[in-house]
VOGU-3710 file (C-alpha; in Angstrom, 3 decimals, decimal comma):
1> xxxxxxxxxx> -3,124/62,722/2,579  -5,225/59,275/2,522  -3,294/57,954/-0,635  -1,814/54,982/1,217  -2,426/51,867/2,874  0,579/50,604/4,860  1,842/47,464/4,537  4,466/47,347/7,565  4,650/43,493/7,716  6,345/43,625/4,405
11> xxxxxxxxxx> 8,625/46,258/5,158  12,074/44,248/6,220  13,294/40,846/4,357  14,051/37,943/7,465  17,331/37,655/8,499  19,799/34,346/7,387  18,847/31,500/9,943  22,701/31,115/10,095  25,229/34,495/9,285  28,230/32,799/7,926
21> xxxxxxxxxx> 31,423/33,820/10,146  34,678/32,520/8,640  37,481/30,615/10,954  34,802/28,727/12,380  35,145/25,919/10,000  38,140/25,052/8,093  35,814/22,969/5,035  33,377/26,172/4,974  35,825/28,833/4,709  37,577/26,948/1,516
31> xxxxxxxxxx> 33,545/26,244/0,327  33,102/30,594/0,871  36,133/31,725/-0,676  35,502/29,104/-3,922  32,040/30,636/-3,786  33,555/33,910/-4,595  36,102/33,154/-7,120  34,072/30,779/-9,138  31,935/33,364/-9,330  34,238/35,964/-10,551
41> xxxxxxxxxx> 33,343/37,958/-7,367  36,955/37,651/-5,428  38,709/40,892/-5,330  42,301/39,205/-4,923  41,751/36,844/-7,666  39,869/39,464/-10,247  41,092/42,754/-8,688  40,585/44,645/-12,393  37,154/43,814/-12,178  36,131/43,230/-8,178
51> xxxxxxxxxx> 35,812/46,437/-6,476  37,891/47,092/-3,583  36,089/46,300/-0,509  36,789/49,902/0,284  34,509/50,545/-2,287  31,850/48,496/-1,477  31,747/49,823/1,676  30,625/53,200/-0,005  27,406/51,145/-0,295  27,219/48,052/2,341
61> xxxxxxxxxx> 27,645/48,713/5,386  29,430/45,322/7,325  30,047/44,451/10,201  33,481/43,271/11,395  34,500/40,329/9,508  31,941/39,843/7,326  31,756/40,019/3,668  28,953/41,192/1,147  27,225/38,829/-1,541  25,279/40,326/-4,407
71> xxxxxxxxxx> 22,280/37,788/-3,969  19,370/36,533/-1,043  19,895/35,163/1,928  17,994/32,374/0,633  20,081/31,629/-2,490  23,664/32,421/-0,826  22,345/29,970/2,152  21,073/26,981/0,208  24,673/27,610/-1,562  26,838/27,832/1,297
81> xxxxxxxxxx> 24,854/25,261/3,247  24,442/22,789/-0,001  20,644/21,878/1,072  18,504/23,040/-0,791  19,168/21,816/-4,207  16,177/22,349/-5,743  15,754/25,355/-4,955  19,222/26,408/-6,743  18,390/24,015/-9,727  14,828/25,933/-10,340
91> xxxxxxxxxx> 16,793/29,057/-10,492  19,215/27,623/-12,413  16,683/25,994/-14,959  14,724/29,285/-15,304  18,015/30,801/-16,479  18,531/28,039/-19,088  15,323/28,668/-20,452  15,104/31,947/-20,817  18,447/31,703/-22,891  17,026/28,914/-24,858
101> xxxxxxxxxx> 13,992/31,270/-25,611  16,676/33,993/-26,757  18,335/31,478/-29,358  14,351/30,855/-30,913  13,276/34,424/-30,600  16,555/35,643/-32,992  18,379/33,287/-34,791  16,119/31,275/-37,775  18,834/29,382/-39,109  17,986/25,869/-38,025
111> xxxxxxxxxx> 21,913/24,548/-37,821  23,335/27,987/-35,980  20,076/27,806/-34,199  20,931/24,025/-32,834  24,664/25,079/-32,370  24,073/27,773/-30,229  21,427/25,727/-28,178  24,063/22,879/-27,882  26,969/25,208/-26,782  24,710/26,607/-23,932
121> xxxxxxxxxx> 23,851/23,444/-22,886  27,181/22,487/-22,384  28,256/25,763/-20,944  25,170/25,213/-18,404  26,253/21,596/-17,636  29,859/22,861/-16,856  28,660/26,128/-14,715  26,069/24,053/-12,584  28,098/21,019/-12,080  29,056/21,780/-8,589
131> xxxxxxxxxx> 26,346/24,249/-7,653  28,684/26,882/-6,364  27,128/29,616/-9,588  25,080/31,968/-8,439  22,225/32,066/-11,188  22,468/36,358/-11,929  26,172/35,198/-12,644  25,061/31,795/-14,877  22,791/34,059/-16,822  25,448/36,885/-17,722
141> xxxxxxxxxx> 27,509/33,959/-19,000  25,198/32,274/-21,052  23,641/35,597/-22,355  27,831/36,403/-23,236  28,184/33,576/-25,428  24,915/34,106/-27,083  26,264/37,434/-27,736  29,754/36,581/-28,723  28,547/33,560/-31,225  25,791/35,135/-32,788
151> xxxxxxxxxx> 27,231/38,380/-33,307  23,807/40,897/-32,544  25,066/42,953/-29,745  21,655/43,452/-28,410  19,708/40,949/-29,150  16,348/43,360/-27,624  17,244/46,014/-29,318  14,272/46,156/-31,571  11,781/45,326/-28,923  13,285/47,667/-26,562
161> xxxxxxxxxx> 12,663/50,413/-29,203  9,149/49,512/-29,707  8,208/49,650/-25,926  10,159/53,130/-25,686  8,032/54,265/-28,250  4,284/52,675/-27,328  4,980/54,288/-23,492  6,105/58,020/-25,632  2,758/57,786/-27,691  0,900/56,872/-24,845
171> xxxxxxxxxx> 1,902/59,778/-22,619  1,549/62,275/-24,993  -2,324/61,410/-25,591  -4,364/64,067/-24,965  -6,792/61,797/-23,518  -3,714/61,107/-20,972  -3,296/64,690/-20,577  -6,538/65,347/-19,926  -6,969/62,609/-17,290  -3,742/63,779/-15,841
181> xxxxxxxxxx> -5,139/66,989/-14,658  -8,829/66,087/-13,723  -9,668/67,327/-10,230  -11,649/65,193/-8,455  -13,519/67,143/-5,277  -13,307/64,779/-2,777  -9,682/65,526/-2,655  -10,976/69,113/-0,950  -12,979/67,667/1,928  -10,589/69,410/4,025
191> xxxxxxxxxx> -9,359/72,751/2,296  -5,426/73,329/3,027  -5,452/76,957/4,759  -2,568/77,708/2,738  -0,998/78,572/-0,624  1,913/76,398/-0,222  -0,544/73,597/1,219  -2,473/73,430/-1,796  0,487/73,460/-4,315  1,448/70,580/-1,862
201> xxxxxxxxxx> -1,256/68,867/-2,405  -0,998/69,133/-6,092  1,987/67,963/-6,232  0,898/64,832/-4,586  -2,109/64,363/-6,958  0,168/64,454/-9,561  3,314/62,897/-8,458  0,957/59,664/-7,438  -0,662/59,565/-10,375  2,450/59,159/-12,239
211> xxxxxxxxxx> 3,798/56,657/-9,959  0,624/54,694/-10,685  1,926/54,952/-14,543  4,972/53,099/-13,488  4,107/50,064/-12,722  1,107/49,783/-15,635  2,476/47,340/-18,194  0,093/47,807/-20,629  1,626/51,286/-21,481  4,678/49,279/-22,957
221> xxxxxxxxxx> 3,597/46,182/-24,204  0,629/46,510/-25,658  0,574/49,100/-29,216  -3,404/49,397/-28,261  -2,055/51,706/-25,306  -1,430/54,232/-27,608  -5,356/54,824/-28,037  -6,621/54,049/-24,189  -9,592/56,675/-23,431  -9,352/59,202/-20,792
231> xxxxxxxxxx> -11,389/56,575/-19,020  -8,991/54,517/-19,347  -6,225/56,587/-17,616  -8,357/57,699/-14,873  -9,127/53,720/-14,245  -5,275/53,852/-13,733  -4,794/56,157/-11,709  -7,063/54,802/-9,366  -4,538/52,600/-8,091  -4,082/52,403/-4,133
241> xxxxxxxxxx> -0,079/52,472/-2,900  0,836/49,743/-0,286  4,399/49,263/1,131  6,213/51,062/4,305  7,549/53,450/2,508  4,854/54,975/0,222  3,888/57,907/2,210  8,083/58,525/3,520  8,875/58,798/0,291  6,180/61,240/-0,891
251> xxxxxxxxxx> 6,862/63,658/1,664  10,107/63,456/0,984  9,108/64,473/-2,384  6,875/66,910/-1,990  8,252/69,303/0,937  9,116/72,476/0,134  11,606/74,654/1,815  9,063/75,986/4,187  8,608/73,031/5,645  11,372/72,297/7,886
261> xxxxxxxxxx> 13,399/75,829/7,428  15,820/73,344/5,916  16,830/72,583/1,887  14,541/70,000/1,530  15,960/69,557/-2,624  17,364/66,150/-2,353  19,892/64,245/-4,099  18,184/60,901/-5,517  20,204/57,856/-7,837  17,299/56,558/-9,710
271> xxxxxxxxxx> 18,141/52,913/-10,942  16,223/52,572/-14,280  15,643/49,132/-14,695  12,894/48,104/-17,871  12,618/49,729/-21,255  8,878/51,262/-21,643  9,082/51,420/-18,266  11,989/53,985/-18,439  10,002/56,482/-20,587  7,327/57,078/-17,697
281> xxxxxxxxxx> 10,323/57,002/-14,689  11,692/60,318/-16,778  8,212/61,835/-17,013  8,607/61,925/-12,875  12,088/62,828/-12,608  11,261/66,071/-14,974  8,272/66,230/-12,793  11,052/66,136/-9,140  13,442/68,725/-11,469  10,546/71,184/-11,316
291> xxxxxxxxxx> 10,301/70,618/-7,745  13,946/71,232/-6,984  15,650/67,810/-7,030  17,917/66,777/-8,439  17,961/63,363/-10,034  21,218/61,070/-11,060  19,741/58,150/-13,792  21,197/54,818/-13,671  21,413/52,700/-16,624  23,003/49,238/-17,445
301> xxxxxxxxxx> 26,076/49,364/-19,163  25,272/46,811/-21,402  22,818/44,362/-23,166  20,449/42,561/-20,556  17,013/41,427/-22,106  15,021/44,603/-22,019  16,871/46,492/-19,368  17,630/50,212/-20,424  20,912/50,794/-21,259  23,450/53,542/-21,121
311> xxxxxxxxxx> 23,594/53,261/-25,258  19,556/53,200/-25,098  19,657/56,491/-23,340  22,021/58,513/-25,723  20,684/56,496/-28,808  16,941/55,568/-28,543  14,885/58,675/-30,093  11,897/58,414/-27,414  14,409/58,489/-24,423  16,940/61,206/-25,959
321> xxxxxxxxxx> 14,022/63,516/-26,588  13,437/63,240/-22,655  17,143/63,543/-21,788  17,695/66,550/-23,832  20,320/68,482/-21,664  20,291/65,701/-19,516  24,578/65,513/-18,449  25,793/62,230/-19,977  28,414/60,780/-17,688  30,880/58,693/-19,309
331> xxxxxxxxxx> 33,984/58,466/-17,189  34,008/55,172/-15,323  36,191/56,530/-12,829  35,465/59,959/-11,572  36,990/61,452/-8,844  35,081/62,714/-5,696  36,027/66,574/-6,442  34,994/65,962/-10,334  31,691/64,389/-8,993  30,943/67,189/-6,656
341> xxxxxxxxxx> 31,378/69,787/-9,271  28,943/68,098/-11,528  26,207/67,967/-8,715  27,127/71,581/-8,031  26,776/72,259/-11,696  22,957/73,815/-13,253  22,336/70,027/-14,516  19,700/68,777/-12,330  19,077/65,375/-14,367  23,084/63,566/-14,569
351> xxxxxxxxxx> 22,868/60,108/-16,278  25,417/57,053/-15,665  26,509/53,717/-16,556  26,436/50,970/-13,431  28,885/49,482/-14,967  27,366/45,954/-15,754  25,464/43,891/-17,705  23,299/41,694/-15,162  20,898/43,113/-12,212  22,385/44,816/-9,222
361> xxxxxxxxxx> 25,477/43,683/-8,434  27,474/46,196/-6,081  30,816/44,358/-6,399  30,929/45,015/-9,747  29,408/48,842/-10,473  32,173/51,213/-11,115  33,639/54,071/-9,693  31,354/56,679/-10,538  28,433/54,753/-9,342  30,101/53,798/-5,831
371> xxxxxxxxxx> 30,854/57,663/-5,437  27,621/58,568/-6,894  25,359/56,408/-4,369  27,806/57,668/-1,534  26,902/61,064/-2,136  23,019/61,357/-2,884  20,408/61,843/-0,211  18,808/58,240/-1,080  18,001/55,829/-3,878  14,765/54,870/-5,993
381> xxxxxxxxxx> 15,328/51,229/-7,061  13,225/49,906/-9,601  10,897/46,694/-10,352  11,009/42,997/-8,531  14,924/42,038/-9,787  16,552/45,266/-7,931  14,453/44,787/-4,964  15,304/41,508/-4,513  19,348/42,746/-4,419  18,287/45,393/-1,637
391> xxxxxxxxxx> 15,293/43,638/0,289  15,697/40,047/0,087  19,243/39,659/2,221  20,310/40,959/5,466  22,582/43,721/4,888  22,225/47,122/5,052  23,080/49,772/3,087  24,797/53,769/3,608  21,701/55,270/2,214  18,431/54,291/2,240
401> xxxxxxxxxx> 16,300/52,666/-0,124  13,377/52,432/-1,896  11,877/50,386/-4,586  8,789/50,872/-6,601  7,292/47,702/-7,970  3,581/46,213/-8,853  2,118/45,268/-5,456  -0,476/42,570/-4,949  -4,713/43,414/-5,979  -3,280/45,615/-8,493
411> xxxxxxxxxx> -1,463/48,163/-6,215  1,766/50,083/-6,702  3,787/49,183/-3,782  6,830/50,829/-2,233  9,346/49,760/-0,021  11,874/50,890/2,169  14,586/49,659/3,901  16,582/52,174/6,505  20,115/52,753/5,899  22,063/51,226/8,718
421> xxxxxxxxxx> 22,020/53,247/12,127  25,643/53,153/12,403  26,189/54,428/9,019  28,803/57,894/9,112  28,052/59,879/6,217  30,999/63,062/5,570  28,660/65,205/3,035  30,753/67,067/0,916  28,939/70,320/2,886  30,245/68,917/6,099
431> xxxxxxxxxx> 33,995/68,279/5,353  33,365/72,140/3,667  32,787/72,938/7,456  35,406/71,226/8,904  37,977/72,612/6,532  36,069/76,311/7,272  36,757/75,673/11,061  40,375/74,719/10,783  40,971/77,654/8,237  39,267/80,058/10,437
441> xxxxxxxxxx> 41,548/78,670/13,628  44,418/79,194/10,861  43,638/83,156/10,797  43,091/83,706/14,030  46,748/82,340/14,563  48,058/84,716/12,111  46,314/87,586/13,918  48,490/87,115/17,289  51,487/86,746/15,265  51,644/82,961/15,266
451> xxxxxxxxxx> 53,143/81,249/12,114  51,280/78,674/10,753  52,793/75,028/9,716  50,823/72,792/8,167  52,654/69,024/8,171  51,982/66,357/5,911  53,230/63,043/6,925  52,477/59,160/6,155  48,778/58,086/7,650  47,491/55,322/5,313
461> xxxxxxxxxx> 50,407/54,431/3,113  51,631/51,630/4,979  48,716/49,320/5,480  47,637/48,034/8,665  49,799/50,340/10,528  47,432/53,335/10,801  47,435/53,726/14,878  51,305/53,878/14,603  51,394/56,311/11,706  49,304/58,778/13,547
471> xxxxxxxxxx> 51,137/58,347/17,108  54,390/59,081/16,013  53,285/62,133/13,916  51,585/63,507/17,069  54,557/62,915/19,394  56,834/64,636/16,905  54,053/67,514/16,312  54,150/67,812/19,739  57,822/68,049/20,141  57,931/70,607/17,507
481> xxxxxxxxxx> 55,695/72,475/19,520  57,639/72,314/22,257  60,727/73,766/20,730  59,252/76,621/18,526  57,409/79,647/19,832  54,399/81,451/18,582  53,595/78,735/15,897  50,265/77,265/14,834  51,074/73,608/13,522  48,213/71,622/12,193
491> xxxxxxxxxx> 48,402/67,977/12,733  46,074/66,079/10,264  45,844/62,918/12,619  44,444/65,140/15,263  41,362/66,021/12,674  40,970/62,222/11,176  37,319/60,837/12,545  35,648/57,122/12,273  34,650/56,441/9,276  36,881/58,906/6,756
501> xxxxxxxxxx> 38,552/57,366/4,021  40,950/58,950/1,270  38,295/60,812/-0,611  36,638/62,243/2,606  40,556/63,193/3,628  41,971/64,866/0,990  38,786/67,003/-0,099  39,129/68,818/3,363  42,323/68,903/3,430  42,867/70,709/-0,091
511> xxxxxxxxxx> 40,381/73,377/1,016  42,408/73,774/3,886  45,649/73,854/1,938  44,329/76,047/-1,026  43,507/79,132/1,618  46,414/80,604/1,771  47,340/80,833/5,013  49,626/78,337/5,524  53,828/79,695/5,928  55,547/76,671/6,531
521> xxxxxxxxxx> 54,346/73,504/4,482  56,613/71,069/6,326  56,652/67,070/4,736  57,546/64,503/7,032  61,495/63,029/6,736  62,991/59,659/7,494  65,066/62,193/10,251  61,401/62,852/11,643  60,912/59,624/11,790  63,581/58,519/13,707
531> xxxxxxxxxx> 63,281/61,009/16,114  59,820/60,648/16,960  60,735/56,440/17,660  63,529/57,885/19,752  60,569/59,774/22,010  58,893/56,750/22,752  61,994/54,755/23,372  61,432/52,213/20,110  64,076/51,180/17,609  62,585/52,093/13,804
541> xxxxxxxxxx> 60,586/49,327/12,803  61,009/47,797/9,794  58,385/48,770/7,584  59,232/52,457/8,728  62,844/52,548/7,312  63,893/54,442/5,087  60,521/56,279/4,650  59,577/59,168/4,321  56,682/61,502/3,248  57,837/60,305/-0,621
551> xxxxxxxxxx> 55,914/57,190/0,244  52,607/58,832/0,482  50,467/58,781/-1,987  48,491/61,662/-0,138  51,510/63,729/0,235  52,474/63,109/-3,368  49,099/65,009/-3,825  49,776/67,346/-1,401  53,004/68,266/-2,957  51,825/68,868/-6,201
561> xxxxxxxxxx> 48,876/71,429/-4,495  51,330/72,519/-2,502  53,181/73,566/-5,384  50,362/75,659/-6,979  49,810/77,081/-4,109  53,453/78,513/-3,859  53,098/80,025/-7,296  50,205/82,373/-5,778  51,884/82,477/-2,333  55,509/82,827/-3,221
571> xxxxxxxxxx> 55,921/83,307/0,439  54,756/80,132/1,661  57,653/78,033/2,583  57,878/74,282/1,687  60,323/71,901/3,888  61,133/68,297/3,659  62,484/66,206/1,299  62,968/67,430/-2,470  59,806/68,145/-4,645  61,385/65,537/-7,759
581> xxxxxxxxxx> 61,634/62,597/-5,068  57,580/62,817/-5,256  57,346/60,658/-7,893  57,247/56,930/-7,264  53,218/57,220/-5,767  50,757/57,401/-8,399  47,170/57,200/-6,990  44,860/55,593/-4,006  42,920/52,840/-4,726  39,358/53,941/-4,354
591> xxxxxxxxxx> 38,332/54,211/-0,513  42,235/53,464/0,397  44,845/55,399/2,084  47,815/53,935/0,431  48,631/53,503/-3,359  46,820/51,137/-5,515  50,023/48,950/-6,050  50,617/48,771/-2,578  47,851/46,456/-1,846  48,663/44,344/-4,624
601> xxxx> 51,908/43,737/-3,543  50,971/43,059/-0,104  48,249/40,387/-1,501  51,124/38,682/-3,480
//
């Protein structure tokens, strides 16, 4: 449409010079692993806090034997490396003094004002001592004792507030409105020939001149905003868009379903990141509801500066008048089939915590946000600290990103960065399909005659031994076959692809188990597995003895569907060992196969 200039040179941050690779070096491994827990980022050592790497691999995609860290490439070399001091020490001053500046901004008392300055100080000394911090995780700390000692919980609260409220009074101008929908003719040098062309092509007026709102300070710093001319606005909207991924992004926006014959509605996770700023990014996400998307909000969890917050959302009267009907998501924990009813759900704008109190950190979101940016088409990131988590480091990510920031010569610039090409994505539509094909194989069965048997057995609940669990269900599968005529037994091993993990499992299998057409629900015995080690001539392993399907935590699931499914399918018959011996698993640790406690056992 002519809005943008491309700026492709800027579109991918440089590689590290040197990807670390542990069991190289004996020094550097200890160095990495202290680089972790020092800074509370080591999921053995902090595992109620640390996601699971299973979880973080709903977000970064890694290769083999290589682990994520929630900074640059830059910072995490200069770390690792230990040679570029003062490059960490800037960082690491800047932090100091923004505290310091916290401290003189809120407390007047000259003695609590000089304690709290000298307890930082120290704190700082201690944290920076060995130059192992990473300076998002020096900051938290600091900010934490500030917060603890001084007892305001927000120390921005008030200023927060005010910026909320200039950006409300500024967008509700009529001179705004107004300038908002000024056509200006050179936009029809070339007529669209069609109806849904030119309501394309409003959309994009409109939809850029927003985005041009974003990134315009002014609107939230500054109470003389609330009386800029229509002049004004128009000036602002004048704005060009650099980045790679201004135009991508746009169209993704803007097409309609007529298009591409396709649903082009899309899923977004919008990371809110500044106050002020966060009353204009929910002018364009009612703007995307209209056109069919729909939009998951991200807020901070708690107090950071003037980031928005989860409490500023539900509490602040200019962003609660925006989020009226909005679905506030509080549970820090939800479950994949919870989270897909939700989306499902008539609430097209869904708003969540991340989980933390510093700038993106994906080790440390929670649940919901892991399974939330799993799920969604892509992700908006917002301003120069979240872009710097996504753009400035090597990794990749599952879904692909943008991030909509001030650009240079006054421009608003957006970026993008690709998911990574090797990325498997299970929608929740396509495991729906999968499940529909196996179901529909299930009734044709049942048409010749054939009785169906659906067997659940132990896949993932004995870690590390995956490839085993799954061979010796298929030999004995296929020795039941062998024995018993006209039958129809599904084998879930036989259906398990690359890149499937518990949550992708067990919401295609309850579809399939929920259609009642299963007549046998058989669980796997110890006797089963004996038998099937006697097949391929091996004595029962250790770790296999003694177990049964009891020791799933997926067929503890199973057995408690399996028993609402026999209350509407009194017919159905269920084999294997006894329903009150499915008791001892209690539930997977996010991404896992096996039981939470499993894993921590195993890391004693």
């Amino acid at each position: 449409m002519g809005f943008f200039q491309n700026d492709l040179s800027k579109s991918a941050a440089p590689g590290p010079k040197n990807v670390y690779t542990e069991r190289k070096n004996p020094e550097k491994d200890a160095w990495h692993i202290a680089f972790f827990i020092e800074n509370h980022l080591d999921y053995n050592s902090y595992p109620d806090q640390v996601a699971t790497p299973e979880q973080v691999r709903f977000m970064v995609y890694t290769e083999e034997d290589e682990r994520y860290y929630p900074c640059s490439d830059k910072m995490f070399e200069s770390i690792m490396n230990r040679n570029n001091q003062d490059f960490v020490n800037e960082k690491y001053n800047a932090v100091l003094e923004r505290i310091l500046n916290v401290v003189d901004e809120q407390i007047e008392d000259e003695n609590e004002n000089n304690f709290l300055k000298s307890l930082i100080k120290i704190k700082f000394m201690h944290e920076t001592r060995d130059t192992i911090m990473l300076p998002s995780r020096l900051e938290k700390r600091l900010l934490r004792i500030f917060i603890n000692h001084s007892n305001i919980s927000d120390p921005y609260l008030c200023e927060k507030a005010f910026r909320n409220y200039s950006a409300k009074n500024s967008i509700k101008s009529e001179s705004y409105k107004k300038a908002l929908n000024i056509i200006d003719p050179s936009y029809f040098k070339d007529i669209p020939d069609t109806i849904s062309n030119i309501r394309k092509l409003a959309d994009y007026l409109e939809l850029k001149r927003l985005f041009t709102l974003s990134v315009e300070n002014s609107l939230w710093t500054s109470a003389k905003s609330a009386g800029y001319s229509e002049e004004d606005f128009l000036k602002i909207f004048e704005r060009k868009f650099t980045g790679n991924g201004a135009e991508l992004l746009f169209d993704l926006l803007c097409k309609s379903n007529n298009d591409s014959g396709q649903d082009s509605r899309k899923k977004i996770l919008w990371l809110i990141d500044e106050a002020g700023e966060a009353v204009v990014d929910l002018t364009i996400v009612q703007y995307l509801v209209k056109l069919g998307h729909k939009i998951i909000l991200v807020f901070k969890e708690g107090p950071l500066f003037t980031k928005a917050t989860f409490y500023d959302a539900i509490g602040d009267e200019a962003l609660a008048e925006d989020l009226k009907g909005a679905y506030f998501i509080k549970d820090r924990h939800l479950g994949k089939n919870e989270l897909i009813r939700i989306i499902r759900s008539d609430k097209d704008i869904m708003a969540i915590s991340d989980g933390i109190s510093e700038n993106v950190n994906l080790l440390l979101t929670s649940t919901t946000f892991a399974r939330f940016f799993k799920e969604v088409d892509f992700i908006i990131s917002r301003g120069f600290d979240q872009k710097r988590r996504f753009f400035d480091t090597h990794f990749q990510f599952t879904q692909d990103i943008f991030n909509i920031s001030a650009g240079e010569n006054d421009s608003v610039n957006i970026s993008y960065k690709p998911k990574h090409p090797l990325v498997i994505k299970f929608s929740y539509e396509s495991l729906e399909k999968k499940a529909k094909t196996i179901i529909n194989q299930m009734s044709e069965s049942k048409k010749k005659g054939m009785t169906v048997i659906f067997y659940s057995g132990i896949i993932g609940s004995i870690p590390g031994k995956i490839k085993m669990a799954k061979k010796i269900m298929s030999v004995f599968i296929q020795h039941l076959r062998e024995r018993f005529a006209m039958t129809f037994i599904i084998n879930p091993s036989e259906y398990y692809e690359t890149g499937m993990d518990a949550d992708d499992l067990m919401y295609m299998w309850e579809i399939v188990q929920r259609s009642g057409l299963i007549d046998i629900w058989r669980f796997q015995s110890y006797d089963d597995i004996v038998e099937a080690f006697q097949i391929i001539g091996r004595k029962v392993p250790p770790e296999w003895v003694g177990k049964d399907a009891t020791f799933s935590t997926g067929c503890t699931k199973e057995m408690k569907i399996a028993t609402e499914v026999l209350e509407k399918h009194p017919e159905m018959q269920i084999s294997g060992p006894s329903k009150e011996k499915f008791m001892r698993r209690n539930e997977y640790g996010v991404g896992k196969m096996y039981d939470q406690r499993l894993g921590d056992i195993c890391n004693l």
